[in-house]
SETORVO-297671 format. One record per residue (C-alpha): x, y, z. Coordinates in Angstrom, 3 decimals. Layout:
BEGIN
LORO       east      north         up
LORO          X          Y          Z
...
This chain:
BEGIN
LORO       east      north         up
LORO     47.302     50.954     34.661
LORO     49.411     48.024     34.167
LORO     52.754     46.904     35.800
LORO     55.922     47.097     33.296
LORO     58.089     44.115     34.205
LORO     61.477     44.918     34.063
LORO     63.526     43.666     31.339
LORO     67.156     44.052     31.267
LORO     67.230     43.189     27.169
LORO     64.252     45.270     26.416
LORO     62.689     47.867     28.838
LORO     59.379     50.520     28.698
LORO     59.533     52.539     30.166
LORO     57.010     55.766     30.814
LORO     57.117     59.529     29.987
LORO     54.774     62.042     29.820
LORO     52.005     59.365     29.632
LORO     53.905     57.713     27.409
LORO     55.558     54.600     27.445
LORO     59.143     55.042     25.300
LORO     61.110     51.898     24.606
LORO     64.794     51.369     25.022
LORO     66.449     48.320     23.236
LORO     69.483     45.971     24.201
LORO     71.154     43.088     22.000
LORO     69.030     43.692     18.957
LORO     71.173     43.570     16.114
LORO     70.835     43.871     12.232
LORO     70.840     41.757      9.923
LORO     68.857     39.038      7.995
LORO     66.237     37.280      8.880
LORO     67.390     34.912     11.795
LORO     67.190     31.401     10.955
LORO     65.622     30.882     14.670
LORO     65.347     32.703     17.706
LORO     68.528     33.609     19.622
LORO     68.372     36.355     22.103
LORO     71.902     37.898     22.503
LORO     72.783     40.308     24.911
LORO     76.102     40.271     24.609
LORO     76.598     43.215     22.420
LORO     74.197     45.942     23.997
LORO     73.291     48.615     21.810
LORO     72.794     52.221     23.221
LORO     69.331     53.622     22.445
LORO     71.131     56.922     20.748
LORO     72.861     54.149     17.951
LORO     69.226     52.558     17.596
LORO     67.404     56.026     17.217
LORO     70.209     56.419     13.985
LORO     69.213     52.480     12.234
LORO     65.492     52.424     13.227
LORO     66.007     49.108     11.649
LORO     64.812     45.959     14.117
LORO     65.610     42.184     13.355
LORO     62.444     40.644     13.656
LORO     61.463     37.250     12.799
LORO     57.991     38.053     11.875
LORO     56.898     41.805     11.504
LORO     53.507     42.915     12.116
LORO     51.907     42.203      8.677
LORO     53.137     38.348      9.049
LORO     51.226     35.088      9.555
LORO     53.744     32.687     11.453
LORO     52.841     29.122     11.389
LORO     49.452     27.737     13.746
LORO     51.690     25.645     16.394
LORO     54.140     29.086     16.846
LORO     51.117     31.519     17.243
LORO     49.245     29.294     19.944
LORO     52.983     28.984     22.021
LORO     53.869     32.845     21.516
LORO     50.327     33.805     22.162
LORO     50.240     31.428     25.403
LORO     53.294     33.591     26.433
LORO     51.898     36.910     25.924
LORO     48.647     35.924     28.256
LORO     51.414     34.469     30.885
LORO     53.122     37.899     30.904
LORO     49.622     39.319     31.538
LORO     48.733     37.396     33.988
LORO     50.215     38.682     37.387
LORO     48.242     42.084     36.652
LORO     45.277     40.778     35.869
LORO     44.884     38.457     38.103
LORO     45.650     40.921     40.926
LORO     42.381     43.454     40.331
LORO     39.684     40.938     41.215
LORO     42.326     40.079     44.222
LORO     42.373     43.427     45.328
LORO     38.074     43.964     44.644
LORO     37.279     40.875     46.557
LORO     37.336     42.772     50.084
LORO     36.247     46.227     49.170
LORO     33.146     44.993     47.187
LORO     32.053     42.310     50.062
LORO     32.534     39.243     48.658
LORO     34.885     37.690     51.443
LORO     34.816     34.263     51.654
LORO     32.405     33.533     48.680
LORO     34.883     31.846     46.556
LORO     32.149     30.928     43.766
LORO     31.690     34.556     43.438
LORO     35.715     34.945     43.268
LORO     36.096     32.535     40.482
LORO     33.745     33.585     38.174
LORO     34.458     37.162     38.841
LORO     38.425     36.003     37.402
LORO     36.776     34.447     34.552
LORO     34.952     37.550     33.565
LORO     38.409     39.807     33.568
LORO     40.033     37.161     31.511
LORO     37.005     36.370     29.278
LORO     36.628     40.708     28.872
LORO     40.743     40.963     28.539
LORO     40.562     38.501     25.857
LORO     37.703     40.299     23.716
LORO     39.079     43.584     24.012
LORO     42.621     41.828     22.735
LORO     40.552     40.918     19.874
LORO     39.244     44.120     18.955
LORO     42.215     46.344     19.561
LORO     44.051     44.032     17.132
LORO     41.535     44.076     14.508
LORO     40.055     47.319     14.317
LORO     41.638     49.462     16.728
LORO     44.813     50.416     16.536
LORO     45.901     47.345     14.611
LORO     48.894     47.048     16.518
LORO     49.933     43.357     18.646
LORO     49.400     44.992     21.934
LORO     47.412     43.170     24.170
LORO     44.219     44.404     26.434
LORO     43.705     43.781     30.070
LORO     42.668     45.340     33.794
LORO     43.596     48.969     34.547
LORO     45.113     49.954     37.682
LORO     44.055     53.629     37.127
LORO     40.559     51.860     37.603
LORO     41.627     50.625     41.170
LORO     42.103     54.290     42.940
LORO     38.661     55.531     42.270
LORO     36.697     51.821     42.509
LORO     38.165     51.742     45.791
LORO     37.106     55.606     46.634
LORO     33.426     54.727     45.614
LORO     33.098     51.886     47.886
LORO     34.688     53.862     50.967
LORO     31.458     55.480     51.005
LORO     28.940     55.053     53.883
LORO     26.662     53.762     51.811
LORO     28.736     51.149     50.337
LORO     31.038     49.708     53.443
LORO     30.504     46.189     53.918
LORO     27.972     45.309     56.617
LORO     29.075     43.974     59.839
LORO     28.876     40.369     59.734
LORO     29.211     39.554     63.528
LORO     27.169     42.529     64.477
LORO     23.628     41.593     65.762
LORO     20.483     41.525     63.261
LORO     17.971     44.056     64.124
LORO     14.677     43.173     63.832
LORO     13.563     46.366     60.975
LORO     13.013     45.227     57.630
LORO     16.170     46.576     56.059
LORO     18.441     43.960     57.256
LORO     16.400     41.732     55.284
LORO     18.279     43.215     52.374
LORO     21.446     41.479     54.001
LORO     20.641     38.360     54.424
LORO     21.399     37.416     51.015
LORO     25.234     37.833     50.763
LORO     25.261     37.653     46.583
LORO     23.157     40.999     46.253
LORO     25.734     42.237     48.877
LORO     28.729     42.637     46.830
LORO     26.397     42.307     43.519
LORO     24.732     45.959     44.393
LORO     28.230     47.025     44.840
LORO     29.406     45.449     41.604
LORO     26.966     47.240     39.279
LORO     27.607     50.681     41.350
LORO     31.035     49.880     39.853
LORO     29.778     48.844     36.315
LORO     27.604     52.213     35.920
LORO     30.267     54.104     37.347
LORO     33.132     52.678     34.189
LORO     29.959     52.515     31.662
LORO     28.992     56.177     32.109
LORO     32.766     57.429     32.028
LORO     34.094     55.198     29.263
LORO     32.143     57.323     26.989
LORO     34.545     60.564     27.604
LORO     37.058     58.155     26.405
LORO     35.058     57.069     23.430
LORO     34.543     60.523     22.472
LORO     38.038     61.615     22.887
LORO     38.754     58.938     20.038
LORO     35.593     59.523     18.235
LORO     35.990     63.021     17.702
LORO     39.844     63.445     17.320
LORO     40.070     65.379     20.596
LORO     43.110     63.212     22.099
LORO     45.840     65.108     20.825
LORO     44.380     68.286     21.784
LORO     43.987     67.405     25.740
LORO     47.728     66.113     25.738
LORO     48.928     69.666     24.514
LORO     47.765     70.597     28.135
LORO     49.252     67.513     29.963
LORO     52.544     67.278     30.682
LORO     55.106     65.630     33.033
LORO     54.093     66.859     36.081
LORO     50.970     66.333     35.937
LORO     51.398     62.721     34.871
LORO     54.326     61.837     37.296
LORO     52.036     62.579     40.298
LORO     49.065     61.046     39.255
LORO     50.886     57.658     38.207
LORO     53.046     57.426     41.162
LORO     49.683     57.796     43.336
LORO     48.320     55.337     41.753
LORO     50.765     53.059     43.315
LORO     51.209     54.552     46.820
LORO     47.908     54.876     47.328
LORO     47.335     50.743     47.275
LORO     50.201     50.479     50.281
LORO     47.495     49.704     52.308
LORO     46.215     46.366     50.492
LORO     49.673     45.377     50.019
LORO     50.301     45.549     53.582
LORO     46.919     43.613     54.551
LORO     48.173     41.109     52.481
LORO     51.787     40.647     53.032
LORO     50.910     40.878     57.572
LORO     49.682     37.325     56.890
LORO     52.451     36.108     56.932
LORO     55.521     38.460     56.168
LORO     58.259     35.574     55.844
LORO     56.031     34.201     52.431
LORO     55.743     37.662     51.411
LORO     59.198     38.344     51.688
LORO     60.386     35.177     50.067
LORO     57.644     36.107     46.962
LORO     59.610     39.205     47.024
LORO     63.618     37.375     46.817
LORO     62.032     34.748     44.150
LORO     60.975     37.795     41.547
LORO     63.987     40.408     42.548
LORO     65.805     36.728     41.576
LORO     64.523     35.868     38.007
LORO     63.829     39.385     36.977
LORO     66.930     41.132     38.168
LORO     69.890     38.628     39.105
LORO     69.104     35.871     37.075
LORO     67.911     38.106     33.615
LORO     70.649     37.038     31.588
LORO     70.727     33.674     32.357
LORO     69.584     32.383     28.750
LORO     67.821     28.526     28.879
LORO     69.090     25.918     26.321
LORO     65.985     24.703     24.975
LORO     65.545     22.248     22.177
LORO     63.115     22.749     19.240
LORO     62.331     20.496     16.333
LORO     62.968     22.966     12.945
LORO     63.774     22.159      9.480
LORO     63.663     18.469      9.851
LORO     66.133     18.135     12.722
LORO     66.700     18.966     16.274
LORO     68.149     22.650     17.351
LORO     68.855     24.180     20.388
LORO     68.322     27.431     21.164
LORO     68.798     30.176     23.820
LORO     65.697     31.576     25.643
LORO     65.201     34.077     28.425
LORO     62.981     31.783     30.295
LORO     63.601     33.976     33.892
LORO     63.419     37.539     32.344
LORO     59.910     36.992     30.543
LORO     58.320     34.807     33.634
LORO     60.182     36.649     36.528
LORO     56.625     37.256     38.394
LORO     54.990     33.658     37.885
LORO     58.272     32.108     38.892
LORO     58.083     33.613     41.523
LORO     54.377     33.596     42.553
LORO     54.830     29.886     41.847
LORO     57.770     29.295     43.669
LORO     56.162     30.676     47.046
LORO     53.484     28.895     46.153
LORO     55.098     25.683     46.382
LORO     56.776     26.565     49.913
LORO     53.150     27.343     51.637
LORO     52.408     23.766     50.122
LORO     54.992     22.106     51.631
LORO     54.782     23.548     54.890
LORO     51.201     22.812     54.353
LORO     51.634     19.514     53.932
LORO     54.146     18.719     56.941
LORO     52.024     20.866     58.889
LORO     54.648     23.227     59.462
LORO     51.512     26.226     59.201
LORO     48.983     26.898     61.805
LORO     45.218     25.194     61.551
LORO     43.261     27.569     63.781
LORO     42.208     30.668     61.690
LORO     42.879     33.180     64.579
LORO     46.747     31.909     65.190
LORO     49.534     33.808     62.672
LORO     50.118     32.904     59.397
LORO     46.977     30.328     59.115
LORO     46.206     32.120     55.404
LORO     49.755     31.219     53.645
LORO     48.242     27.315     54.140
LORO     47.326     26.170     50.513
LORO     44.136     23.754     51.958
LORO     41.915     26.787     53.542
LORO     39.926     27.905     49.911
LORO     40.232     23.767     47.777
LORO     36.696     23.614     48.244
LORO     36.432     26.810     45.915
LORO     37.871     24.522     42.866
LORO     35.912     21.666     43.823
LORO     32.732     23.304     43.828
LORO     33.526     25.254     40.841
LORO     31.613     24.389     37.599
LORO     33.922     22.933     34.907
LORO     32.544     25.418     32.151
LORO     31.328     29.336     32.973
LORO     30.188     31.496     30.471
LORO     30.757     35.293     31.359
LORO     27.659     37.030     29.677
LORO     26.499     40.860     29.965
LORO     24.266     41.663     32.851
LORO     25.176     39.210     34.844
LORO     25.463     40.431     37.998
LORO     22.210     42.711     36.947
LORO     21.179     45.918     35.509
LORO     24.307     49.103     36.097
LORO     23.406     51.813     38.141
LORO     24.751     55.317     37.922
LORO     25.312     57.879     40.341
LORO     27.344     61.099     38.965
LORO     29.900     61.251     42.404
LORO     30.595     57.645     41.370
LORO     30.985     58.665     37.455
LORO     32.806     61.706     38.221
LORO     35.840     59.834     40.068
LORO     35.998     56.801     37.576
LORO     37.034     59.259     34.700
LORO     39.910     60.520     36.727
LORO     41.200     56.472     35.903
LORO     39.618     57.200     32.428
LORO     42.000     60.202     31.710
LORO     44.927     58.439     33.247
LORO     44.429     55.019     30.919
LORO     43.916     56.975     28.227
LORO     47.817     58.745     28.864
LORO     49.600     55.868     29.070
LORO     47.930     53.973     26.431
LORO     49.077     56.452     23.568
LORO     52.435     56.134     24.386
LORO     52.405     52.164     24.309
LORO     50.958     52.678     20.851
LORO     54.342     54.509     20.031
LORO     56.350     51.362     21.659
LORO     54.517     49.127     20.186
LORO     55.070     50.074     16.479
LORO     58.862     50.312     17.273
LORO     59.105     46.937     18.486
LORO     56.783     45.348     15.858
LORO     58.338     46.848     12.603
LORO     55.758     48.982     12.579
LORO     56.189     52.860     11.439
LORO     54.894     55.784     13.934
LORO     50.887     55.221     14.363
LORO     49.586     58.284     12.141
LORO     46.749     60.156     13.939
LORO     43.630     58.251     12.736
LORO     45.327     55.268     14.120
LORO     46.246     56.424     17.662
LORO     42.458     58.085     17.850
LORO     40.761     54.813     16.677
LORO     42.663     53.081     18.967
LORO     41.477     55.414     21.979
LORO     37.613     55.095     21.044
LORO     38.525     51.153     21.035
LORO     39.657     50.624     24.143
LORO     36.799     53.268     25.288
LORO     34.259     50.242     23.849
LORO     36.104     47.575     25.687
LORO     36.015     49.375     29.043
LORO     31.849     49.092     28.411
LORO     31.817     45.769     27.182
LORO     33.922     45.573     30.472
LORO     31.480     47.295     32.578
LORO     28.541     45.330     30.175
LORO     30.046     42.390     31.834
LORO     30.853     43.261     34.829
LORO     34.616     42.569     35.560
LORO     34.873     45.194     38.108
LORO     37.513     47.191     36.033
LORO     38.126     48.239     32.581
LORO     41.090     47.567     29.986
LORO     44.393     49.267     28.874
LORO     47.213     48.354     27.140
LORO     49.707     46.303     28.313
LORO     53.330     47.245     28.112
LORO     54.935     44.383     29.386
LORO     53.882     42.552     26.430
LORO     55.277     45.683     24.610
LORO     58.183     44.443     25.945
LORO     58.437     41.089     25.207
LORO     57.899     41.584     21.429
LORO     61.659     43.540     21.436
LORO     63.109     40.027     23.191
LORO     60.954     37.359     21.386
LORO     61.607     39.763     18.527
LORO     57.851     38.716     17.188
LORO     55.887     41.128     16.058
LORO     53.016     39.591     14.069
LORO     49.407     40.987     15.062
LORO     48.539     37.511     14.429
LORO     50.219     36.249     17.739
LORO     48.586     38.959     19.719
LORO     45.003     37.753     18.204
LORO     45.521     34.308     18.956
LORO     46.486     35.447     22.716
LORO     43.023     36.757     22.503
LORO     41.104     34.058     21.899
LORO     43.104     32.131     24.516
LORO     41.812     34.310     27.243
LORO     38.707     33.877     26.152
LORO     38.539     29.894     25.901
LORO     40.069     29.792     29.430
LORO     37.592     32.604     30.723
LORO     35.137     29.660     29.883
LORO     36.891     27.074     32.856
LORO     35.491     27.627     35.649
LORO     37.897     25.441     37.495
LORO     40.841     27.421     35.908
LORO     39.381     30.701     37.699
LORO     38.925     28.757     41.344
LORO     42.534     27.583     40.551
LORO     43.414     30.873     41.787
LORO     41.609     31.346     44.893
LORO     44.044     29.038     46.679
LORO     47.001     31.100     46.284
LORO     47.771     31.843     50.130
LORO     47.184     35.605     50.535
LORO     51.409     36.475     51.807
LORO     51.981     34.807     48.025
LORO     49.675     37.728     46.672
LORO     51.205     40.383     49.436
LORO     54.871     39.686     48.196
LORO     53.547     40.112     43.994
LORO     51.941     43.771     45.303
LORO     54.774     44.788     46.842
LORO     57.121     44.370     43.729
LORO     53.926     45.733     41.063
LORO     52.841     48.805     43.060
LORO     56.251     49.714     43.643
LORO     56.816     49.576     39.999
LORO     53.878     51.691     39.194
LORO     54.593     54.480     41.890
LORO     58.632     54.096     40.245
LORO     57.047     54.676     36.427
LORO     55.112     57.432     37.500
LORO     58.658     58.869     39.129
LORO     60.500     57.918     35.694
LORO     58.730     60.807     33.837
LORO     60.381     63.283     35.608
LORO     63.013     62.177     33.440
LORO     62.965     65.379     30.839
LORO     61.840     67.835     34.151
LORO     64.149     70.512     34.923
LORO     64.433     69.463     38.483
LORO     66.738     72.071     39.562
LORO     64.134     74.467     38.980
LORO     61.922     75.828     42.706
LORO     58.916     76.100     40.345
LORO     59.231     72.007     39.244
LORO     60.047     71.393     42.622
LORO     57.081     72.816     44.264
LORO     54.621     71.424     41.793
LORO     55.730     67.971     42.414
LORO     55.738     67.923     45.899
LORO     52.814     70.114     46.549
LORO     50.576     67.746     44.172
LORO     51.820     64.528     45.622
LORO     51.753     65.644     49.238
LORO     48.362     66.669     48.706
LORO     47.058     63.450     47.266
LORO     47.926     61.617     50.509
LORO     47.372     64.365     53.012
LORO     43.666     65.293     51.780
LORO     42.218     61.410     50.729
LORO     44.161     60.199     54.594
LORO     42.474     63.200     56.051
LORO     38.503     62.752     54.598
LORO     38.882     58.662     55.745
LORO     39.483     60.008     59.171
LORO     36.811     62.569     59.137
LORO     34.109     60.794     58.024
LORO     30.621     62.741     57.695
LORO     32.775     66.252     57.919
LORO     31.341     66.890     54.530
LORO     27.254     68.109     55.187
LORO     25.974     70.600     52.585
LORO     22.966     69.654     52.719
LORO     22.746     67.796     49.241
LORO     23.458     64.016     49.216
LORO     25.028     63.774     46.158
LORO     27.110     66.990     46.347
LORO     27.958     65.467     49.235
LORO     29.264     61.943     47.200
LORO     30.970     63.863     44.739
LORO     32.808     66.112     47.204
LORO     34.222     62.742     49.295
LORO     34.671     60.395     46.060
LORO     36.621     63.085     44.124
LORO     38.988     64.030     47.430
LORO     39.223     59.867     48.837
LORO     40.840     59.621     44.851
LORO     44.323     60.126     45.272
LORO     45.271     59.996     41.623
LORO     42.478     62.643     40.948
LORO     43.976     65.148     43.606
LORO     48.129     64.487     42.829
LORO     46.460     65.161     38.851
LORO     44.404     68.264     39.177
LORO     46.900     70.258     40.848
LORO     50.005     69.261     38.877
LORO     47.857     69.891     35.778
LORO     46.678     73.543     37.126
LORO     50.105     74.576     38.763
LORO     52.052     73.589     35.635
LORO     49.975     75.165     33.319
LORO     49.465     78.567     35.194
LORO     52.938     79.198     36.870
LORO     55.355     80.336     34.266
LORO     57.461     78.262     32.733
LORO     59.278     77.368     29.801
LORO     58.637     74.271     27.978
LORO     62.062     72.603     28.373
LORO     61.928     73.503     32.112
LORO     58.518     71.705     31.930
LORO     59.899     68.871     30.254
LORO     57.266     69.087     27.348
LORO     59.547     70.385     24.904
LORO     62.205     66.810     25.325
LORO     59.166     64.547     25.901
LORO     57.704     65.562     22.254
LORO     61.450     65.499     20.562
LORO     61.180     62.086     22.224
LORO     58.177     60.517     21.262
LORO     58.462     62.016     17.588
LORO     61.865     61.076     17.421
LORO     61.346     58.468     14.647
LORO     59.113     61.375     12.698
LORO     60.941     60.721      9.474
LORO     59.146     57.341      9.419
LORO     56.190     58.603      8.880
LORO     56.572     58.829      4.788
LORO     56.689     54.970      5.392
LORO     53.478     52.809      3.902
LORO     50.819     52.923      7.129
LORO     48.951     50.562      5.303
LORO     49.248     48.336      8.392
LORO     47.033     50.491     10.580
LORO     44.127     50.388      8.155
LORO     41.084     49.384      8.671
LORO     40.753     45.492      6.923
LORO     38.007     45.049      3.942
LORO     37.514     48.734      3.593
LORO     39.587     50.973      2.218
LORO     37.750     50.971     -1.445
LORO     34.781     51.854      0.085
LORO     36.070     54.341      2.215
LORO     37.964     56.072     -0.643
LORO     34.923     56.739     -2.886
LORO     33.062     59.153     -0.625
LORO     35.308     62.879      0.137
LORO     33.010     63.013      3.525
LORO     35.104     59.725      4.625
LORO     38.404     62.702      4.826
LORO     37.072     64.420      8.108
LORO     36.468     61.659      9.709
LORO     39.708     61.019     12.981
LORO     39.598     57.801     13.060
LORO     39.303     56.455      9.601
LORO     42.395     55.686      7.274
LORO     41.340     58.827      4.645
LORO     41.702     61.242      7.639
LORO     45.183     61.159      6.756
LORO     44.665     63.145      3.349
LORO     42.647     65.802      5.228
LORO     46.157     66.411      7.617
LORO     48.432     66.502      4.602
LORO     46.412     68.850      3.425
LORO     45.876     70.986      6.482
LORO     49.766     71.055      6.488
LORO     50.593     72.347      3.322
């Protein structure tokens, strides 16, 4: 799961699984002569459902100039960048690696490297669309389940070496937090394949028949609650930073949205200025950089504590520098790096609770995505290739060990309805930039030094935004109904009152088979597993209508735009192809090609 900014001129936001756009100051017309984002005249979404119609400057199919893709694309992997950055921030303790800041840095460069390939992929021949790849928070819940087991605590540093050859094993602090590591990497490699399949075999649309708002609405807004506790680790360092991390974003994303930037840009042979929403698209580094630059300064006057037991010693900016000095300028991310996967089924069993959940929200970007790049409604074979797509990435992620698998990203979604850019081009192009600077080294370790309060304040605002989007699809729920009621706060209860109550009794669970055993505590530690399974059971066995379920709005929703769908899809073909493809009839059956589309007309008729 990713974290939706919010955007005042362009918002996603998600039902059902399903991220569903609404649109602000984008008007009709012809082609702009540059970009202008107005938001003076605000469209409702009801007159924007009736024109369809979007200005863009460039539409999916278009190739903008070199110098405009490398500056958009640069944009789209800022956007990205808060949640990315914060999944090997939130591993580092979990998995062991504490103070090892080499490990740190070239564990960022793998997620960036990985984010960037995936990009790459989706682009080309996944779903085709410009929506950008990167770390999953739906990943988070059950990575952090798996290492809460016995087996897989960190060892106590301070505690006193025993002379028995198994602390041997410990002495070498890499293989601590590497063993961990590819425990994680089986775990996503073994469970990426249900997603794979899903795609592969056209079953997607058939598990959503059976999903609907309240089962998605609990598991999302676990997803967010149940990380309270690493937000709060890092935010007690020092809760005036945190709080002022907290101002600076609420600031440029809320107050300050839109504030448009003059900016000046060389066009046409002469100088133009133009309006830009400068705070709205970089509310979070503004104000991760902002706080930032206070810890500096009160570094630097020595307004901060230097003794690492006294309050507030880890907002100074000095304590991890050695991490970029040590860094190597150049790190290549390559599979197997941290060694050979290994599997254990309660470890695979949990991860495809996040595999379920990524797979959810991702279809409904798809759905954003094509309004907001010009696109018309992804036909089946798209929306299924695009599912077995990110399936690979998540085991090229797991291949390479970036602790975490991909998903789409929706705040990018976003910014295509403001930049009003749509070109897949851009999105490629933001590809290949993560992957060049997944090769620096020193740009990973750059990282490290942000104080920890800095990275408290950023998951205060994003997990509170994911618990909130998992809320938001309660939208189309009849919640004056007892039966909706109960559901909801039965399921959600019971994914913090069961996880809380296994970490307290640890060992309670003895059958007398190990890995029962695993499986029982990895699959009731998962909060998002438990708020999921009995939303999804209670809402499909107590009766209920589908409007009081919310199903029946959420579809009229997401197939709103359904008389698009005579438009040409050529966009979401495979490239190079489509000759080929069109010479064999067996080609027709197959989800996730471009001919599968003959096969459903004809089903139809």
């Amino acid at each position: 799961m990713h974290l939706p900014q919010h955007q005042t001129g362009s918002s996603v936001t998600m039902e059902n699984g399903t991220i569903n756009p609404s649109f602000e100051g984008l008007d009709g017309g012809d082609r702009p002569e540059k970009i202008v984002i107005d938001e003076k005249n605000t469209d409702s979404l009801g007159s924007l459902e009736q024109r369809r119609d979007i200005d863009l400057v460039y539409s999916i199919n278009d190739r903008p100039p070199w110098y405009l893709c490398i500056l958009l694309g640069f944009q789209h992997y800022i956007l990205a960048f808060g949640g990315i950055i914060a999944i090997p921030l939130i591993l580092a303790d979990p998995i062991c690696i504490r103070d090892n800041n080499a490990a740190k840095s070239q564990l960022i460069s793998t997620i960036f490297f990985v984010s960037g390939l995936c990009t790459l992929l989706q682009t080309t021949i996944g779903t085709r669309l410009p929506i950008l790849q990167g770390g999953t928070f739906s990943f988070i819940t059950p990575t952090l389940a798996i290492l809460a087991l016995p087996k897989w605590r960190c060892p106590d540093v301070s505690a006193p070496a025993l002379s028995n050859a198994t602390d041997t094993a410990h002495t070498d602090a890499d293989e601590v937090w590497k063993s961990r590591m590819r425990e994680i990497q089986g775990a996503i490699l073994v469970a990426s394949l249900l997603q794979l399949l899903l795609g592969l075999s056209g079953l997607v649309g058939l598990v959503l028949k059976f999903i609907g708002p309240l089962a998605i609405a609990p598991t999302i807004n676990l997803i967010g609650l149940s990380l309270f506790i690493e937000a709060g680790k890092k935010c007690g360092a020092h809760w005036g930073i945190a709080a002022l991390t907290v101002c600076l974003i609420l600031l440029f994303s809320q107050y300050l949205s839109k504030v448009n930037v003059p900016l000046i840009a060389y066009k046409d042979k002469k100088w133009k200025v133009f309006q830009y929403p400068l705070f709205k698209l970089f509310s979070a580094l503004f104000g991760m950089c902002g706080s930032w630059l206070v810890c500096f300064l009160l570094t630097y006057f020595s307004a901060l504590p230097s003794k690492p037991d006294e309050y507030g010693y880890t907002a100074r900016t000095d304590i991890n520098l050695d991490a970029v000095t040590s860094a190597p300028w150049f790190h290549v991310p390559y599979p197997g790096q941290w060694g050979m996967p290994t599997v254990s089924v309660s470890s695979v069993l949990g991860m495809m609770a996040g595999v379920l959940a990524s797979t959810m929200e991702s279809i409904g970007d798809y759905y954003a995505c094509a309004r907001l790049s010009g696109a018309p409604p992804p036909p089946t074979h798209a929306i299924n290739r695009g599912i077995a797509v990110e399936g690979i990435g998540c085991i090229l992620a797991a291949i390479w060990g970036s602790g975490n698998g991909t998903t789409s990203y929706s705040q990018n979604i976003a910014a295509l309805g403001i930049t009003k850019v749509g070109s897949r081009l851009v999105l490629q192009t933001a590809g290949v930039l993560m992957i060049v600077l997944g090769l620096f080294g020193k740009f990973g370790a750059i990282f490290i030094t942000i104080p920890d309060p800095v990275i408290g304040g950023m998951f205060l605002v994003m997990f509170g935004m994911i618990a909130a989007v998992g809320i938001s699809n309660l939208q189309y729920v009849d919640l004056n109904s007892s039966r909706n009621l109960l559901i909801l706060g039965f399921s959600t209860f019971s994914g913090l009152v069961l996880p809380t109550w296994f970490h307290s009794n640890p060992g309670i669970i003895d059958t007398g088979f190990k890995e029962l055993d695993q499986v029982i505590i990895v699959l009731f530690t998962t909060h998002m597993f438990i708020g999921g399974f009995f939303g999804f059971v209670l809402d499909n066995t107590i009766p209920g209508t589908d409007r009081e379920r919310g199903i029946k709005n959420w579809r009229e929703k997401v197939h709103q735009d359904v008389s698009d769908c005579d438009k040409d899809q050529s966009c979401y073909d495979l490239p190079f192809c489509s000759e080929f493809l069109q010479r064999f009839k067996c080609f027709v059956y197959i989800p996730f090609l471009q001919t599968f589309r003959k096969f459903e007309k004809r089903t139809q008729q």
